[in-house]
C-alpha positions in Angstrom: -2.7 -39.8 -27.8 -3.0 -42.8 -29.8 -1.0 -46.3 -29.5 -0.1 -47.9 -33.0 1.2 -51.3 -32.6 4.3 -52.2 -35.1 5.9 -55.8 -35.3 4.5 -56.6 -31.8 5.7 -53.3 -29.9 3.8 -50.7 -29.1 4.4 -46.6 -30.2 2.7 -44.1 -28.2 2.6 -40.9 -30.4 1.1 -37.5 -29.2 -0.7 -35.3 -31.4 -1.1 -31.6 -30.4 -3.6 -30.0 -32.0 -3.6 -25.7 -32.7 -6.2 -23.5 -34.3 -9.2 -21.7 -33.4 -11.7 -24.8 -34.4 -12.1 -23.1 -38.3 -8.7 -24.6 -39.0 -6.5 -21.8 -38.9 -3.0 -22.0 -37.1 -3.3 -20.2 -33.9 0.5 -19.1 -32.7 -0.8 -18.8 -29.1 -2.8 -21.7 -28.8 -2.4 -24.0 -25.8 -1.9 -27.7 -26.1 -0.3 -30.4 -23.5 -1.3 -30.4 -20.2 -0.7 -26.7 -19.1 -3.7 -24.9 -20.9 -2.6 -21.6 -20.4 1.3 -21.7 -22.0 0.6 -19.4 -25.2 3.0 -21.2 -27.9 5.1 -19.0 -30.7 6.4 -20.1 -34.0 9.0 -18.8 -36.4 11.8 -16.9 -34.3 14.4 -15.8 -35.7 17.8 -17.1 -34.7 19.9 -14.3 -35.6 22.7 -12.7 -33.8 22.3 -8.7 -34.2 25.7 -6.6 -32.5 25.8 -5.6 -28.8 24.1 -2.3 -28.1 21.3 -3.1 -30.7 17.8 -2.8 -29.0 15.4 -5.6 -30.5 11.7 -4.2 -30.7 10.5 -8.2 -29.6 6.1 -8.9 -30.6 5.9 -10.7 -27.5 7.2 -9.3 -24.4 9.2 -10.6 -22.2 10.2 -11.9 -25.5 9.6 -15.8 -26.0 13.3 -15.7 -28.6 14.2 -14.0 -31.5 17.3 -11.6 -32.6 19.7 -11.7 -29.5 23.1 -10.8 -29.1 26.1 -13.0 -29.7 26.8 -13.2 -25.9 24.3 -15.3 -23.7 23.2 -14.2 -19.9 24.8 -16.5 -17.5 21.9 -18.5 -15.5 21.0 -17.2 -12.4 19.1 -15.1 -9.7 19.6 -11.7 -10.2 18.2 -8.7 -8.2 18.0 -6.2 -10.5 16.4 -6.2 -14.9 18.4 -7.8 -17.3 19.4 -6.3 -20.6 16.4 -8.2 -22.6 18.8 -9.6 -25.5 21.5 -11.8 -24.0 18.6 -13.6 -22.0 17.1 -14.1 -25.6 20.2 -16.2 -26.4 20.1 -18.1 -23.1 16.7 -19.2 -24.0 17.6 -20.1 -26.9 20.4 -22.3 -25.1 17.1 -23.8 -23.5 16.6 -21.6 -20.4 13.6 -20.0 -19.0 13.0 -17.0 -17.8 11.2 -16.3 -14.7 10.3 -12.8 -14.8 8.3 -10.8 -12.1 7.3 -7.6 -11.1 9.4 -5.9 -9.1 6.5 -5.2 -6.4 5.8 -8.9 -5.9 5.7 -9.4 -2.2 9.4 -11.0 -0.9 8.2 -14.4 0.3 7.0 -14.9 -3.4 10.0 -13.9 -4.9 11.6 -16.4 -2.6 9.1 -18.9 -3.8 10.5 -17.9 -7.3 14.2 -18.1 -6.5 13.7 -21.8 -4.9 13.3 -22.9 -7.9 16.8 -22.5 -8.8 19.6 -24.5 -8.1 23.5 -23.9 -9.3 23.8 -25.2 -12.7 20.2 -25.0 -13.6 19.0 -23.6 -16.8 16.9 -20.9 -15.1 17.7 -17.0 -15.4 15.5 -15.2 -12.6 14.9 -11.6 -12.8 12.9 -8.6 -11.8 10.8 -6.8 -14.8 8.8 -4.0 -15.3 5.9 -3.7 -17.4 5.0 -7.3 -16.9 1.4 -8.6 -18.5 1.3 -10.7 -15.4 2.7 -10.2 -11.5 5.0 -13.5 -12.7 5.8 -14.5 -16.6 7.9 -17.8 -17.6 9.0 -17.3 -21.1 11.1 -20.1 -23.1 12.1 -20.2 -26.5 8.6 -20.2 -27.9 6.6 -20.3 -25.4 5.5 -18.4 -22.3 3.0 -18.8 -19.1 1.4 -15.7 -16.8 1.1 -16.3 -13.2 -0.6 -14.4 -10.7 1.5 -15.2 -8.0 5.1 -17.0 -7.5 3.8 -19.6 -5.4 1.7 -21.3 -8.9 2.2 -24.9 -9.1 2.2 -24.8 -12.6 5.7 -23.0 -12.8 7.1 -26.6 -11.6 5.2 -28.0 -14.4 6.6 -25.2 -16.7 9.9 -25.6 -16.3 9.8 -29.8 -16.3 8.3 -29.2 -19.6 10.7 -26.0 -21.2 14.1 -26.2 -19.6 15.9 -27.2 -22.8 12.4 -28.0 -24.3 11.9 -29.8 -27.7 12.0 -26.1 -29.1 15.3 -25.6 -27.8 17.0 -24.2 -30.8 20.7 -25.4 -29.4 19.9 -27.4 -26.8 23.4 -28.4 -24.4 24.8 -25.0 -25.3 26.2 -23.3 -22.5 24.4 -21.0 -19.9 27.7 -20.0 -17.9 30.6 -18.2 -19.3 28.8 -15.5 -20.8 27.8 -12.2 -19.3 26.6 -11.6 -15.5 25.6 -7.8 -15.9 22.6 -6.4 -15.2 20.3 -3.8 -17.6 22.1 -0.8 -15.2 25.6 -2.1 -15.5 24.8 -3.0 -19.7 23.9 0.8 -19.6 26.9 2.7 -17.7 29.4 0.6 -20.1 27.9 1.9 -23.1 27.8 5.3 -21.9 31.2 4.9 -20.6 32.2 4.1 -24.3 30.2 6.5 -25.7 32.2 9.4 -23.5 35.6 7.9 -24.6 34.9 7.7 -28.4 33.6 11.4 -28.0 36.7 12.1 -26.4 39.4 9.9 -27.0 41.8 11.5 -24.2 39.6 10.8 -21.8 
């Protein structure tokens, strides 16, 4: 940080520096006080139709293609369908994934975290790179364990981060199902257009 003085005020400016020291960009580079967030650039925005399955580079994914409909914030006991959380981070959520064998009194740790109205979608996950994974809209942390003090730190940081894409845009009013549900209403229409008098 550096302080340049203008007509008698002062301007604090922060400079983040990425690369791997030979001057080449480095997309997971850390900077800021949380060393181990992994930062990604250039994610697409765009909307692809509902039943589409997005191959993501990073997973949980950190944004990209999402579907039009965003996941409603919240705890939820059971996987998420991957692309409406997309959109929610791009609405300026995180999402606090974890393994599904994390012991209870850490998911609780997890969950307390969230209050009503908070830009936080909470979820179970498998295949995790880490027992807990915060992932906003280009960025994402690994924790060992739910109780890490630097999820606090996390989230003061990325809910509705400066890399929010639409920062303000709603996290309610969109869709509440889970990865099971998202899968028994496609097969349900899949059944009917087979067999329309069904």
């Amino acid at each position: 940080m550096f302080v340049l003085m203008l007509g008698g005020g002062a301007l604090a400016v922060s400079l983040y520096l990425r690369g791997d020291g030979d001057g080449g960009a480095d997309p997971a580079a850390s900077r800021g006080g949380l060393d181990e967030v992994r930062y990604y650039d250039d994610l697409s925005v765009d909307h692809v139709d509902e039943g589409t399955t997005v191959d993501y580079d990073v997973f949980p994914p950190v944004g990209g293609p999402h579907y039009p409909i965003w996941q409603n914030c919240g705890i939820y006991d059971e996987p998420l369908r991957t692309e409406y959380v997309v959109h929610s981070q791009e609405h300026g959520a995180v999402w606090i994934t974890y393994d599904p064998d994390l012991p209870e009194e850490q998911v609780q740790a997890l969950h307390a975290h969230y209050s009503p109205g908070d830009y936080l979608v909470i979820s179970p996950l498998e295949g995790l790179p880490a027992p807990v994974v915060a992932s906003a809209w280009g960025s994402q942390l690994l924790l060992e364990e739910g109780g890490d003090p630097r999820l606090a730190e996390y989230l003061v940081e990325f809910v509705q981060g400066e890399n929010t894409p639409e920062p303000g845009a709603p996290c309610s009013g969109g869709h509440d199902g889970t990865e099971e549900d998202f899968v028994g209403r496609i097969g349900t229409e899949a059944r009917e257009i087979a067999d329309p008098r069904e």
